[in-house]
VMD Tcl script that draws the C-alpha trace (Angstrom):
set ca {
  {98.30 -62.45 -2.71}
  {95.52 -60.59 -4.60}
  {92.89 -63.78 -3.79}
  {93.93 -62.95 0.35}
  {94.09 -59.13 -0.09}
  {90.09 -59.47 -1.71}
  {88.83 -61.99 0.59}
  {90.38 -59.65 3.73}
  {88.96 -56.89 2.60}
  {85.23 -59.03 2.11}
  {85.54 -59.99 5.54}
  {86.44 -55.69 6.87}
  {83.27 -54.84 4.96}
  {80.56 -53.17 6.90}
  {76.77 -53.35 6.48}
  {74.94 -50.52 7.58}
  {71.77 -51.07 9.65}
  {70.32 -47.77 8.61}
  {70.07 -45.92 4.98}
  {69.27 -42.93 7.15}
  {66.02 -42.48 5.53}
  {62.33 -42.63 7.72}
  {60.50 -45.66 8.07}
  {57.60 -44.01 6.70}
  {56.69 -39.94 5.09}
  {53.78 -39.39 7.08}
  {51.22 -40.71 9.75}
  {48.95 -42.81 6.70}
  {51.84 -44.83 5.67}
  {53.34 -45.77 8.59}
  {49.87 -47.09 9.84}
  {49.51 -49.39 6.84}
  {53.32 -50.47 7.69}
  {52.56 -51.35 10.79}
  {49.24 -52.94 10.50}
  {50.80 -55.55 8.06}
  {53.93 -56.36 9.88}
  {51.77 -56.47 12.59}
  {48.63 -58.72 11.71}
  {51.27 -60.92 9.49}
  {53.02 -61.24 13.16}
  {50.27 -62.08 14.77}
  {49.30 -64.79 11.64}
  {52.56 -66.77 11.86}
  {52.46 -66.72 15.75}
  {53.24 -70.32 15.76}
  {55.36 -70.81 12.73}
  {58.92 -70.57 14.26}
  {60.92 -70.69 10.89}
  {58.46 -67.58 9.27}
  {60.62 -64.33 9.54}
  {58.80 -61.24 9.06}
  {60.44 -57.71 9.26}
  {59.64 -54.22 8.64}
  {62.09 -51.77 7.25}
  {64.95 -53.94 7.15}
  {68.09 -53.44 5.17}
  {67.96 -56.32 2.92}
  {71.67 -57.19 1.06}
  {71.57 -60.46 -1.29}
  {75.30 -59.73 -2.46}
  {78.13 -60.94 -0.08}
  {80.96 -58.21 -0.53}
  {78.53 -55.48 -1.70}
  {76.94 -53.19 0.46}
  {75.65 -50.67 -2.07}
  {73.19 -53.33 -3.19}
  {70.55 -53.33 -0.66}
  {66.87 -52.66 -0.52}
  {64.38 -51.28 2.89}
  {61.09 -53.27 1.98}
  {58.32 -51.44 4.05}
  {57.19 -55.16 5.03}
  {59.23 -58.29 4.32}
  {58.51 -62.16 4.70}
  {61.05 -64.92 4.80}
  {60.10 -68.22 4.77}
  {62.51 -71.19 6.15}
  {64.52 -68.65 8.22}
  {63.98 -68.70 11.89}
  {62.48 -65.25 13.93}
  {64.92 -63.79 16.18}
  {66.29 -59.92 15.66}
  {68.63 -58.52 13.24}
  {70.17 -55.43 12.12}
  {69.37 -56.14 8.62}
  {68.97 -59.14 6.59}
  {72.64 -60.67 5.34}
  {71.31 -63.42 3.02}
  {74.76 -65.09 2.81}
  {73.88 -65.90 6.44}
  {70.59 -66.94 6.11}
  {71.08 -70.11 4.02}
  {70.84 -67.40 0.71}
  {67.04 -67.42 0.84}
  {65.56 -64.31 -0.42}
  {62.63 -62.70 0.85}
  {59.75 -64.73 -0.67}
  {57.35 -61.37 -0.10}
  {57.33 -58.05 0.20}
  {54.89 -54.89 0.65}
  {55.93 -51.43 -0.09}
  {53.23 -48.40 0.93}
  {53.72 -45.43 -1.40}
  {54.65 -42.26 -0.40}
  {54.19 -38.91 -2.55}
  {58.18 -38.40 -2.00}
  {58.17 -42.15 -3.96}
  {59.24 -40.87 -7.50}
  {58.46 -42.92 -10.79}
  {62.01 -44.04 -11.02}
  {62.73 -45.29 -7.50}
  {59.26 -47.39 -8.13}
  {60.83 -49.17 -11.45}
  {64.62 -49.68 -9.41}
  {62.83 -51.14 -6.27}
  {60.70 -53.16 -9.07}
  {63.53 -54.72 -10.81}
  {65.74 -55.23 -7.85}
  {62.84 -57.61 -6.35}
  {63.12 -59.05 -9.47}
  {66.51 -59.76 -9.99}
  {67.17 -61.12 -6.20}
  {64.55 -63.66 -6.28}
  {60.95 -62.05 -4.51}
  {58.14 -63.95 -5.43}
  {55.40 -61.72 -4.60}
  {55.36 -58.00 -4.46}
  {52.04 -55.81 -3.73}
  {52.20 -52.23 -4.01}
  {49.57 -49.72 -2.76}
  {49.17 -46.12 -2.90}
  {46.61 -44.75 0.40}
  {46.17 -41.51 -1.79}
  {45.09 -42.84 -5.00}
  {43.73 -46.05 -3.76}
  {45.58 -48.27 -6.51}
  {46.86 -51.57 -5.19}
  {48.85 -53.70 -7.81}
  {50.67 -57.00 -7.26}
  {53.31 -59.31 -9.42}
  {53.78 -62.74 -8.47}
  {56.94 -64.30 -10.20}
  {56.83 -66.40 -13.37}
  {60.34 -67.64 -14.04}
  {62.78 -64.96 -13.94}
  {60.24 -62.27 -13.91}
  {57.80 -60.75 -11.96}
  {54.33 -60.66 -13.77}
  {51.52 -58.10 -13.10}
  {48.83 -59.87 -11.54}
  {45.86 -58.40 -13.29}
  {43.04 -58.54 -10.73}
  {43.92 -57.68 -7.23}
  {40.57 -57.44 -6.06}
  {39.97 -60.66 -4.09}
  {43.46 -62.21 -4.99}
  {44.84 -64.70 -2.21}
  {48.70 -64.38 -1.76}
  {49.87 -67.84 -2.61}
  {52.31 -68.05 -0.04}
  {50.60 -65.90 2.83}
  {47.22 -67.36 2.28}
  {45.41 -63.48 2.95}
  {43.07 -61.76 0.68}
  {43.18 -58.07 -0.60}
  {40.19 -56.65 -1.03}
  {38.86 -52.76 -1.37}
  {36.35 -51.10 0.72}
  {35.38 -47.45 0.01}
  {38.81 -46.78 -1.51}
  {40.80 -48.07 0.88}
  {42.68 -51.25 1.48}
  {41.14 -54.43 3.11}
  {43.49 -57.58 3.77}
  {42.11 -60.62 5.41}
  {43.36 -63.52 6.95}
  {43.14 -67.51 6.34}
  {40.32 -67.71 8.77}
  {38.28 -64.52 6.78}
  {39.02 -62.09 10.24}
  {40.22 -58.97 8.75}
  {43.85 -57.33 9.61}
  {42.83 -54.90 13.00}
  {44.99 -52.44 13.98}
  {46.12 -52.18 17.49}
  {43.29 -50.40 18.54}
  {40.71 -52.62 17.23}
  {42.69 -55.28 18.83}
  {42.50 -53.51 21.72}
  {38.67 -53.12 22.08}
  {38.26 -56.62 21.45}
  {40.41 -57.63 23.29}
  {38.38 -55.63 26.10}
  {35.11 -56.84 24.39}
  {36.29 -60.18 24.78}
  {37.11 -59.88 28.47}
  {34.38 -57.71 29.42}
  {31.79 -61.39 27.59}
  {33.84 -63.33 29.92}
  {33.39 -61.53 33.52}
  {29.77 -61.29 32.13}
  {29.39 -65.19 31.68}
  {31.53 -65.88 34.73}
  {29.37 -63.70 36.84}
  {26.04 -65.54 35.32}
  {27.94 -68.87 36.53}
  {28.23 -67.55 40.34}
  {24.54 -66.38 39.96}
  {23.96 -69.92 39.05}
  {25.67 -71.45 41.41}
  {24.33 -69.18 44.03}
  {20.46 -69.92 43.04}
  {21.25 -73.96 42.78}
  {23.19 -73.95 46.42}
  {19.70 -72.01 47.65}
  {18.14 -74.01 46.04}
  {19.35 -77.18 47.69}
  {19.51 -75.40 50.87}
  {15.59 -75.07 50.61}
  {15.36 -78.96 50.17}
  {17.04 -79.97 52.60}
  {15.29 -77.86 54.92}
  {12.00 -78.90 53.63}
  {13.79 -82.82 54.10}
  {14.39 -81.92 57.81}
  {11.17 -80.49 58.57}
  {8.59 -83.63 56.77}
  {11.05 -85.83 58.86}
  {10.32 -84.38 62.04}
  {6.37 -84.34 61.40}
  {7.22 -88.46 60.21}
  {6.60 -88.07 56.52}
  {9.04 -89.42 54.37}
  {10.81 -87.43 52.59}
  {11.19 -89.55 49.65}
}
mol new
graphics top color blue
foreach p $ca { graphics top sphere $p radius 0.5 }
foreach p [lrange $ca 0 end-1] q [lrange $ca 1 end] { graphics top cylinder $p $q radius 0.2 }
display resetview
């Protein structure tokens, strides 16, 4: 009876979707939130079984919803996209997220960094990256074993499993993708986007000028044709 009673009550269990704190503290951090979960969007376009998610409740425990973690940017990989109200890893074949990105916030205190820290690595992350916009400092631990090991330089460090590059340019963060284009924000995306459309109208319309000058062109010849026919010259 006990055995029934627990697994009853296991399956009347409720996840929240929402810890009821903000995605983000202020206007700096939730830029850098979104320009990763963004750009990493936009990198595995075509990859249909690369999840990526940004401030998603994350519980690894079946049963437990006190355990749970809000990564700032997340990355599963072998689970398909699609939306959710938070990440149940009992129903997503138990895989972990393989990555994850947190942007520091001055409410962040030292001991919520070390819990977030050792609850990525006790439920399997592989790669966490850390950054601070105030200070600048960007630090990353890629897991060795059980643990997660500082990576010492981050400077020019390639994500194993993402393929990007962090670099630093005038104190602020830089992350590049596969192909060495930077991550844009929307904006940027925006005006090249426009950029990009604005080069095409200019090469279509130097086509139709093209066009234009060769069908005048061949009108003019076969004018000229008509007219050394009619005096009995041969054209050719």
């Amino acid at each position: 009876m006990l055995t029934q009673l627990s697994s009853y009550n296991q399956r009347d269990i409720i996840y929240p979707e929402s810890d009821g704190q903000p995605m983000a503290d202020n206007t700096k951090q939730f830029e850098l939130i979104v320009l990763i979960k963004k750009n990493l969007d936009l990198l595995f376009d075509n990859h249909p079984n690369v999840f990526v998610a940004g401030d998603l409740l994350w519980y690894p425990i079946e049963g437990n919803n006190i355990i749970r973690r809000a990564p700032d940017v997340m990355v599963v990989f072998g689970r398909p996209k699609g939306n959710r109200g938070s990440y149940l890893q009992w129903r997503e074949d138990n895989i972990p997220p393989q990555v994850v990105f947190e942007i520091l916030s001055p409410s962040n205190s030292a001991k919520e960094m070390i819990s977030l820290y050792k609850f990525y690595e006790r439920y399997g992350v592989e790669e966490y990256y850390l950054y601070d916009p105030d200070t600048g400092e960007l630090t990353g631990w890629l897991r060795s074993g059980d643990e997660l090991a500082e990576i010492e330089q981050m400077i020019g460090w390639v994500s194993p499993r993402l393929s990007i590059r962090f670099e630093m340019s005038d104190g602020e963060l830089q992350i590049y993708r596969p192909d060495g284009q930077r991550f844009l924000t929307y904006l940027e995306l925006a005006q090249k986007q426009e950029q990009a459309e604005a080069r095409a109208e200019q090469a279509e319309a130097r086509a139709e000028k093209a066009e234009a000058r060769a069908e005048k062109a061949e009108a003019e010849l076969q004018a000229l044709r008509a007219l050394l026919q009619e005096r009995g010259v041969n054209p050719n």
